[in-house]
Structures are given as structure tokens and as C-alpha cells.
N, C-alpha and C positions, 0 to 999 in steps of 0.2 A: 133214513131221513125221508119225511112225505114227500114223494112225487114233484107236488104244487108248491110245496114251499123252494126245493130246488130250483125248479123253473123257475121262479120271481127271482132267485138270487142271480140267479143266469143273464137273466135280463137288467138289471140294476148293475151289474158289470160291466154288460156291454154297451149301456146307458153310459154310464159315468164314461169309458172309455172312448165315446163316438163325441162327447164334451169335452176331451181333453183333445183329442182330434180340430172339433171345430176353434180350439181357443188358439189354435198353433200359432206361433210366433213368422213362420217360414212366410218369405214374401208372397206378397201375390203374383199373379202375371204380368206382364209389361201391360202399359195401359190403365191399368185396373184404379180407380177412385173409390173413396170415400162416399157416400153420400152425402153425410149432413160432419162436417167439423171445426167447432164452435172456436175453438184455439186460432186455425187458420183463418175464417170469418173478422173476428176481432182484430188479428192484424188488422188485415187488410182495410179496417176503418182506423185504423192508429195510423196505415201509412198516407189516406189520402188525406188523411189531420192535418200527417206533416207537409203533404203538397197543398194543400189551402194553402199554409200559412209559407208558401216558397220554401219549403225549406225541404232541398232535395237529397243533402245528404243522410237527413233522415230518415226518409220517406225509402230511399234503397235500402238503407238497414232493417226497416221494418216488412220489405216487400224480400229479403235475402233471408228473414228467417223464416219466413211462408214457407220461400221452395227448398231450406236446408232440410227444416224441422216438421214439414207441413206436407215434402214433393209429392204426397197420393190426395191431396184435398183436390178438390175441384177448384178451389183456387190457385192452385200450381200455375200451370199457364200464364193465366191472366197477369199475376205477381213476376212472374218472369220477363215478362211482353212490356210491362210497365218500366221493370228495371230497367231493360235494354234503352226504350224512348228515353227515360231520365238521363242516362249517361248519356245519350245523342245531345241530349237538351246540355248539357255540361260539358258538350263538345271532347268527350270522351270513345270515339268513335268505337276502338279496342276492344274494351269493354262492351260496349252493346252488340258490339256483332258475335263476342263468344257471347252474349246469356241469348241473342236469337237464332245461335246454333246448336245452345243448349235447348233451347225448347223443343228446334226440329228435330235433335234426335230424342228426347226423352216423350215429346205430348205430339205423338203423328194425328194423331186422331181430334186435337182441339180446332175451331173453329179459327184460331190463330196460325198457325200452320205455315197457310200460304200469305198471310200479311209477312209473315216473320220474314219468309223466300224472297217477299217481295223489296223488303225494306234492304235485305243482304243483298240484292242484287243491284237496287239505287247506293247503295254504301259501295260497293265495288267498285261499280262503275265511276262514281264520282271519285274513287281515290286514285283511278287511274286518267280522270281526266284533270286531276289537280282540285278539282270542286270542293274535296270535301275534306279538309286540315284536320289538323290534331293539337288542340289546345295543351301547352308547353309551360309552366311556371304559372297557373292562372292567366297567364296574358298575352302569349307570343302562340299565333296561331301556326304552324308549319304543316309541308306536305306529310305527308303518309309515309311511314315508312316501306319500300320498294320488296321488304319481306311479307309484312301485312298484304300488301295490296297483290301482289302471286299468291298470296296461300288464300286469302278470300274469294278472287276469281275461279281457283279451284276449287271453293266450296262452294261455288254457283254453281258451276258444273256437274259434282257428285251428288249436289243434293235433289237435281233433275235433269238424270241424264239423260232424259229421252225428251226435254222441254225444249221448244225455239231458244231458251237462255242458256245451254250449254254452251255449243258453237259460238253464240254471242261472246261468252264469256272467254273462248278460246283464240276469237279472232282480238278482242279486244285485251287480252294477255299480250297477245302474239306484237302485236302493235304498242303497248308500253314498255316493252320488252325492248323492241328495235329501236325504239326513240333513244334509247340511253343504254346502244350499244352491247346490248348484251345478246350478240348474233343466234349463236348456239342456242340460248333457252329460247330467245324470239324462236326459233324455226324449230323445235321442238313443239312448241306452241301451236304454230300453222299445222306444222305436220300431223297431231293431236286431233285436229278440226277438221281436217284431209282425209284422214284415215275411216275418223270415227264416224264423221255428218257427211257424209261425199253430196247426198242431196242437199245439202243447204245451202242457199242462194250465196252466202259468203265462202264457199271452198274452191270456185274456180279467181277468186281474189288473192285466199291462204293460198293458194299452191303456185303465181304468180309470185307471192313476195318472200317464197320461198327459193325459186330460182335469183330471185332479183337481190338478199341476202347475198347468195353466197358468190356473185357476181361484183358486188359492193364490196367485199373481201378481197377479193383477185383484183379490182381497179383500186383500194385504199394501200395499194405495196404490199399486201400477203397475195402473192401470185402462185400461193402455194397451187400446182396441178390438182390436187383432190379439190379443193375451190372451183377452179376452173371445171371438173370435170362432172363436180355436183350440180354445177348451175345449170352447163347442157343439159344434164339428165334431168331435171327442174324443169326446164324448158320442154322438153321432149315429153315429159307425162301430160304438163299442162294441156298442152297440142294434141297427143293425145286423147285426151278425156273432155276438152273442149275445141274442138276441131271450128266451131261457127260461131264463137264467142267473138263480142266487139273485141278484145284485146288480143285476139289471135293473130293478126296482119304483126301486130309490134312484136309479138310473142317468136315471131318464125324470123324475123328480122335479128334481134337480139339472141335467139339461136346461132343464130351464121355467124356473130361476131363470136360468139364462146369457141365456135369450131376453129375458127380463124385465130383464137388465141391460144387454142392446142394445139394447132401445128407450128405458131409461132415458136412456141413451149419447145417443140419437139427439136426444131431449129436451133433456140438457144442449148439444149443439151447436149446438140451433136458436134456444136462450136465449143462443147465445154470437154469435150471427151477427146477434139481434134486437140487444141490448142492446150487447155491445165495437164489432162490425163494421159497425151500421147498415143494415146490407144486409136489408131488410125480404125481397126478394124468393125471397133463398137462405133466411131465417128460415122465410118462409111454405110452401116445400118441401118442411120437413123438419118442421112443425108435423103435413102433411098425412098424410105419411109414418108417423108417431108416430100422430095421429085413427086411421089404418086399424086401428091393432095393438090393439084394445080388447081382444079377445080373449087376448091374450098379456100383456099390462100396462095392466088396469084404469084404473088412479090415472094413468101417465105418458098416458094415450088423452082422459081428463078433462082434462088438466092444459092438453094441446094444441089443444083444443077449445078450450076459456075461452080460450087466449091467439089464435084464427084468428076468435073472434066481436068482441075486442077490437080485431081488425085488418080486421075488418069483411068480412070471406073464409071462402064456405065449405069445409065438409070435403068430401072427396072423396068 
């Protein structure tokens, strides 16, 4: 076969083959648009047709098959960012905060981005201060559900976690949390905001109503001692970490009381082991123990003493 003639075959091989290359079906890279497409375009004036004429459950349908059928147009975004506003507008909250955390993670790089962070962050906040309902039946506006409104403040969080609205959104978890009792995830919350932002202006607050939690346990009749003994230690970090804080003087005050209620503690257990469980030996222990603490609780130090002279044992 000539030489020349091979060669051209050679090359129209790897021709056609570098075209079936370029036609591949395989996605693109994350990010990656369309330039010009004519299908998503056309929506997108069919859905603002149907917001002229009010009619918004249209206008989502038409802006829902953009981002199904459409998600690499350049219209993506835009279509997404509208949806979310329509359901706001329909008092649909749910719904718009998943399609503007479907934008943050699929379109980082749109010009919407940070409207979206921002709108998710007024949606949060409002759900935890009661501000911003959820239309029920057409007609009965009610609060937020208390799942919604924890898994959204956490996604204020993750979606900038190095933003001043983290922390925000940790103190103000922490705080919708407490309101209605639910101690453990509240201070989980604080503790989150404690750990993670020690600089932010709101962590020597979290780390106060993290002692003051588990304090509010121990005076509500859970006098459980891991209560009592959390709260000291609550106390104790806070003082430590902010030794010249205005709330310090209250802070070393409220300390003294938590010590005063562990040796309290330590008193009722040694009257429990004298008197239910007979067991003089364990009783006289923790009598001794309690004698020591004069200092920290007067009256229970007295009290321990009379019952180690009555048992004919002295104090240590």
C-alpha cells in the first residue's frame, strides 16, 4: 500500500476517533455551564408569564423544570433562587430554604450564592424567634417546626464556618433550645460555640449558660451530683477563661453555691449509708470528708461533726 495513502488513513482514524471523544456523553466538571441554551431560556420566560399573571404555582413548575432538565444552563441558579422566593411568597418556608441550599451546594460560584446564605440565615433566625410561620391548610399560619428550625441553624453554620454567622447561629440554637427545655441539646449547642469560636464575643455568654443549665437541673429536683458537679466545672472554665469579665463577681459567687451543694450532697449520702444502709463504716468516711469542708459549707461541716462525736470517731 503507498506510504501517503496509509498515512491519510491513519489520520481520518484518529480524526473520527478524537470526535467521538469530543461528543462524550460523560459529565462535565462541577460548576461547568452551557453557554447559550435555548430550551432553558424559553422557560424561563414561560415562568415569569406565569408570575405576571400571579400565578405562582405555575411559574415554580416552569422555574422546576429549568433546574431538573436544564441544571448546567446558566439559567440554573437564577431559576432556583426564584423558586425558593415564590415559596417564601406562599409562606412555604420548607421548601425554599431546601431549593436555597440546593443552590449553595450545587452553583458556589453564582453571583446568588451569598443572597441565598443570606436569605437562609434571616429564615433561621426568624424560625427561632417565632417571626416566621408556616402556612397550614391555606390558611392557619403556625410556628416552625422545632426539627426545621435545628437542622437549618445548622446549616447556617456549615455553610460558613468560619463566618461571624456560625457562632450566631450556635448561640442562637443554644438559646431556642433552652427555651423549651430541651437542656442537653441546649448545652451541646453552647458547648459547639465554646469549643469551636472561643474568640467570639458571644462564648464567654455560651459558657455561662452552660454552667447556669446544668445548675437549673440540680435547683428543678434533678439534684442529680453529675448536675451539681457539671455546673461547678461550668463555672470553674468560665472564671477561668474569663477571669475580668463583667459577669465574673456573679460567676465566682454562683460557684460557692454549687461547692456548698456538693458537700451538702456528700452529707445527705453519709446520712443515707448511716441510717437505710447501716453501714457505719462507709457513713463515717464521708462524715470525715464533709468535717474537712468547713470552709466551703459551715452548717453541713457542723452537722458532720455532731453526727462523728455521736459515733464516738474523730474528725480528721
Amino acid at each position: 500500500m503507498n506510504v501517503k495513502k496509509l498515512f491519510l488513513m491513519m489520520a481520518a482514524v484518529s480524526g473520527a476517533l478524537a470526535l467521538c471523544q469530543c461528543s462524550s456523553e460523560a459529565p462535565p466538571p462541577p460548576g461547568t455551564v452551557r453557554m447559550v441554551d435555548q430550551q432553558a431560556i424559553a422557560l424561563m420566560q414561560e415562568a415569569r408569564a406565569k408570575e405576571a399573571k400571579n400565578d405562582l404555582s405555575g411559574a415554580i413548575k416552569k422555574y422546576r423544570r429549568v433546574v431538573e432538565k436544564h441544571p448546567l444552563s446558566r439559567e440554573a441558579p437564577l431559576a432556583r433562587f426564584r423558586m425558593a422566593e415564590l415559596y417564601e411568597a406562599r409562606k412555604e418556608p420548607a421548601e425554599a430554604f431546601d431549593q436555597y441550599q440546593k443552590l449553595i451546594d450545587r452553583h458556589p460560584d453564582s453571583p446568588l450564592y451569598r443572597q441565598a446564605m443570606s436569605r437562609q440565615k434571616e429564615m433561621a433566625f426568624g424560625a427561632a424567634s417565632g417571626a416566621l410561620t408556616n402556612r397550614v391548610l391555606w390558611m392557619f399560619d403556625v410556628r416552625m417546626d422545632p426539627t426545621n428550625v435545628t437542622e437549618w441553624l445548622k446549616h447556617v453554620r456549615d455553610n460558613a464556618p468560619y463566618a461571624p454567622t456560625a457562632p450566631q447561629a450556635m448561640n442562637v440554637l443554644g438559646n431556642y433550645l433552652a427555651a423549651r427545655g430541651r437542656m442537653k441539646e441546649a448545652i451541646e449547642a453552647y458547648q459547639n460555640l465554646v469549643d469551636n469560636y472561643p474568640n467570639s464575643p458571644l462564648a464567654p455568654t455560651a459558657q455561662l449558660q452552660i454552667a447556669t443549665l446544668y445548675r437549673q437541673a440540680a435547683a428543678d429536683g434533678d439534684r442529680n451530683h453529675v448536675n451539681v458537679a457539671r455546673a461547678q466545672e461550668a463555672y470553674e472554665d468560665y472564671l477561668q477563661r474569663y477571669p475580668n469579665s463583667a459577669r465574673a463577681g456573679a460567676a465566682r459567687a454562683d460557684l460557692a453555691a454549687m461547692k456548698r451543694e456538693l458537700v451538702a450532697q456528700q452529707l445527705e449520702v453519709a446520712e443515707y449509708y448511716l441510717t437505710k444502709m447501716k453501714d457505719a463504716d462507709a457513713a463515717v468516711f464521708c462524715y470525715q470528708e464533709v468535717a474537712s469542708k468547713g470552709s466551703i459549707n459551715p452548717a453541713a461541716a457542723a452537722r458532720a461533726k455532731a453526727r462523728l462525736k455521736e459515733l464516738r470517731v474523730t474528725s480528721r
